[in-house]
N, C-alpha and C positions, 0 to 999 in steps of 0.2 A: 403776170404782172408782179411787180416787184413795187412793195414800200418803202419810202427812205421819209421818219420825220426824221425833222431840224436837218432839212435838205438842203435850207438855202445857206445852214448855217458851214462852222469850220470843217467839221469833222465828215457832216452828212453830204456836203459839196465834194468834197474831193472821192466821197463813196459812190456819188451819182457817175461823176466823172471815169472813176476804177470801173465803173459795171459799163459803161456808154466802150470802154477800150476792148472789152471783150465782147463789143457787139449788141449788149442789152439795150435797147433803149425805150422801152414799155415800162416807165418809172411812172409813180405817182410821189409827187415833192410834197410832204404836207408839214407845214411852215405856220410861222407868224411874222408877218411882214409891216408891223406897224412901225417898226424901225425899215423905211426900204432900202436901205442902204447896200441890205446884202444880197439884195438882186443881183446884185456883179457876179457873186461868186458862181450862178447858172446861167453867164451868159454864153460861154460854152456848150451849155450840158442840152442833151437832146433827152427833153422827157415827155411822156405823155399827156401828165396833167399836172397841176396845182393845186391844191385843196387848204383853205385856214385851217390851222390845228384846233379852232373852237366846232367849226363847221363839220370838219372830219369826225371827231368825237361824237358830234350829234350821230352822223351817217353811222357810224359805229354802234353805236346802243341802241339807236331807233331801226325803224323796219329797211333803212335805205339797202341796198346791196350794192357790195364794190368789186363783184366779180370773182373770177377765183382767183387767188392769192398765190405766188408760188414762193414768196416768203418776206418777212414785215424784219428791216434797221429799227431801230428805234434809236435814234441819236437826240431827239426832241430832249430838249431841258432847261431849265436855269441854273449855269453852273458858274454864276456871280459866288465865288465864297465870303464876301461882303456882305449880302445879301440875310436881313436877319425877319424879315417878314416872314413869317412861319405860312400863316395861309395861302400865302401866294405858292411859296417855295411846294408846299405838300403836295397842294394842290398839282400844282404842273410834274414835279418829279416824282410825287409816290400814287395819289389817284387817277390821274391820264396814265399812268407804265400800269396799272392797275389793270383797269378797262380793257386796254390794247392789248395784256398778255391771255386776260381769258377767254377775248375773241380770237386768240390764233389757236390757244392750247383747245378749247370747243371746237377749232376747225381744221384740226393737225395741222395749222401754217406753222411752219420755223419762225424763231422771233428768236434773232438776235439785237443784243440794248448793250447799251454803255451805260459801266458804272464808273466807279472813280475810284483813285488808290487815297483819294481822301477820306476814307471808312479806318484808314488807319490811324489817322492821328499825329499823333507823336509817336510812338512805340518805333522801335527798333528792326521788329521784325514783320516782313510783308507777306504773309502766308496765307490761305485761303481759308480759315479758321477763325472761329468765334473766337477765340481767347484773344487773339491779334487785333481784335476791329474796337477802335474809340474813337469814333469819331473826334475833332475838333470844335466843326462848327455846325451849322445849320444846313449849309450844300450837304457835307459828307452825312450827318445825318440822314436826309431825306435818300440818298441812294443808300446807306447801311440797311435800312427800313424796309426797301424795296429788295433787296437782296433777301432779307431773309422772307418775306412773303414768298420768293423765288423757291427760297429754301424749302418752303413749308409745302409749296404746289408740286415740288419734284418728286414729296417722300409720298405722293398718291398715285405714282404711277404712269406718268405722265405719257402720253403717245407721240405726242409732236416734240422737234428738237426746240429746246430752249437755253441760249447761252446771253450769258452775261460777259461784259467783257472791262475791268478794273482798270483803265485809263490811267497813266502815271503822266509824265509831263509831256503834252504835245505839241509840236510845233511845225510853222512849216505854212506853205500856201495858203489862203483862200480864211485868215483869219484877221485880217484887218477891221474888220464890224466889232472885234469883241473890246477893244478902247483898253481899258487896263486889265483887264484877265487874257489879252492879248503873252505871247509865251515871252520870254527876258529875249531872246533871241529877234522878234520886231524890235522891242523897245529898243536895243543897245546898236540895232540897224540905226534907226531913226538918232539916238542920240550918235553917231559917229557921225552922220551927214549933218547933224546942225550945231554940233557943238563939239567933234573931235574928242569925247571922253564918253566912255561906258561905265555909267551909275552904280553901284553895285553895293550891298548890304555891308557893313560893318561886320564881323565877327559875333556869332548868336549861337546859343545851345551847347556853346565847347567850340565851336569852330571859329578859324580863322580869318580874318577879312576876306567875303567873295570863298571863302572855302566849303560854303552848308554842299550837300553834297544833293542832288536830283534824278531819277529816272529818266531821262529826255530822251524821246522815243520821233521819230518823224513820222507827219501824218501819213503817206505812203506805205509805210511798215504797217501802221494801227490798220488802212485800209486791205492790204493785204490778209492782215491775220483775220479781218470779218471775213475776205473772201473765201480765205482758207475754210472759215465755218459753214458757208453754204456749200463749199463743195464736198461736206463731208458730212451727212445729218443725223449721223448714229452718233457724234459729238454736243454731247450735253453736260452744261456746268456753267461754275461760275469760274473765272481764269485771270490771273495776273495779266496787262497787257504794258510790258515795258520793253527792255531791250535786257531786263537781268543785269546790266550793270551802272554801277550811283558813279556819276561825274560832278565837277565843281560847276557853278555860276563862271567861275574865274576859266575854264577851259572854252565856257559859251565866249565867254565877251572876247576871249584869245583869238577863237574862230572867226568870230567876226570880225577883229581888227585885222588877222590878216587876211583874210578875202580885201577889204580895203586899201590895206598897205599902209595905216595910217592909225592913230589913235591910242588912246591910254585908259589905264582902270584910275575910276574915284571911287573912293568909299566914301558911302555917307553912313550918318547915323540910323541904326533900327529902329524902326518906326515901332513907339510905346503902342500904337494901336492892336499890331500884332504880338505881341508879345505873349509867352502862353495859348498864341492862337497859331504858331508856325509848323511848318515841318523844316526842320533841319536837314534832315537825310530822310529819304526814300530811296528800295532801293528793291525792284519787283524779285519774287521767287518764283520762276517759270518752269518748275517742277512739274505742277501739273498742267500745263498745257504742253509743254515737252510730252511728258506721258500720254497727253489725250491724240499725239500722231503727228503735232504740229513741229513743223521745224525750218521753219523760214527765218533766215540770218538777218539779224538788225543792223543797222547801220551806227559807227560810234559818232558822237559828239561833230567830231572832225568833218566826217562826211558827211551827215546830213545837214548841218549849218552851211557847210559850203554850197551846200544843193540848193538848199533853201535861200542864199542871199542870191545865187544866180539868177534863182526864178522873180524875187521880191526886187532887185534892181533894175532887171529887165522889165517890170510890169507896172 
């Protein structure tokens, strides 16, 4: 049996989906579904069960048993970076990945988790190193926090594999539920069919109109490189998960316009709300997941936007 939270969500659906193509279908989804919207995203997926991610946690600490495990996603999170409720955020991103890593690490399950390349900040450089990590806001926070707990459980010796994986910009299928943390690549879909212009930020941080530069990785790739980690469980760490190289917002909304055939860049003004609170450029160093055996080719800008508006028009 295989775990996947935040199953029903972007990242943990198209994981469900990745494991259903090689056959898996002994899935347990364990979700929060009080939003139900994102039922869509497993109307495909063939899994064995459903479980609330409050109800899971209970079965998890209490005496319930859920079998034997041959390895735990942990994709569950709230990764609103808007988002400034502290207790709520902790709670779900650092105390539930809490819980769930010392029931796999006490039971040798593999626990692979998403983290996020928001532990960087502002800073310049993307590297898997304390000196590199300031956070910005309250999300990157909450996963910087839990990394280094990771940190601190590894240097005891750990038996079971345990990876983390630094999430840079995702985009791609089966994210429509997430409304405006949805990736610029919906957005600039949707503004090309209702209004023939893609939105795009004024010039911030040194850069030029639509020039801030992003890691944008397709979800396909991120699913890939999880699967790369189960298939290899003497891989343990925490790992950049981009493509290694920073593109513009302005190559995104290019992509998109011509998949359409049609449409133009606006700049508006930087939103004062963000200011001090942006990343300008991200831009992954995949050093060490190169070194840890991995070597699956990303796709650029070009190809996965197109990929991705094929599927998102069609559906």
């Amino acid at each position: 049996m295989i775990i996947v939270t935040g199953g029903a969500g972007f990242v943990g659906s198209n994981l469900v989906l990745a494991l259903n193509q090689r056959g898996i279908t002994d899935i347990i989804v364990v979700d929060d579904l009080k939003e139900g919207a994102k039922f869509v995203n497993l109307v495909e997926a063939e899994i064995a069960d459903y479980r609330d991610k409050e109800a899971f946690l209970q079965q998890l600490t209490g005496n319930g048993t859920l079998g034997p495990i041959e390895a735990v996603f942990h994709n569950g999170a709230c990764s609103d970076t808007t988002e400034w409720n502290g207790q709520y955020m902790m709670g779900l991103n650092y105390d539930y990945s809490k819980a769930l890593l010392e029931h796999c690490v006490t039971r040798n399950v593999p626990f692979i988790y998403a983290s996020s390349a928001a532990i960087y900040g502002g800073g310049q450089v993307f590297k898997e190193e304390r000196q590199y990590e300031r956070p910005l806001n309250l999300y990157g926070y909450s996963k910087f926090l839990f990394d280094q707990y990771v940190r601190r459980r590894m240097k005891t010796a750990l038996k079971s594999q345990v990876v983390g994986f630094r999430y840079f910009n995702v985009y791609g299928p089966r994210e429509q539920h997430k409304g405006k943390m949805a990736s610029t690549a919906f957005h600039f879909n949707n503004q090309i069919r209702e209004s023939g212009k893609c939105k795009l930020f004024e010039g911030s941080g040194g850069y030029a109109n639509g020039e801030q530069r992003r890691d944008f990785i397709h979800v396909d790739d991120v699913c890939a490189v999880n699967l790369w980690a189960l298939d290899h469980p003497k891989a343990s760490g925490i790992f950049n998960l981009g493509t290694g190289h920073s593109q513009t917002f302005n190559d995104v909304a290019n992509a998109v316009i011509k998949f359409h055939g049609k449409g133009k860049i606006e700049y508006i003004p930087f939103p004062e709300n963000l200011k001090g609170r942006y990343q300008s450029f991200t831009e992954a160093d995949m050093s060490a997941l190169r070194a840890a055996g991995c070597d699956h080719p990303f796709m650029t800008v070009e190809q996965g936007v197109a990929k991705y508006m094929e599927w998102l028009n069609r559906n």
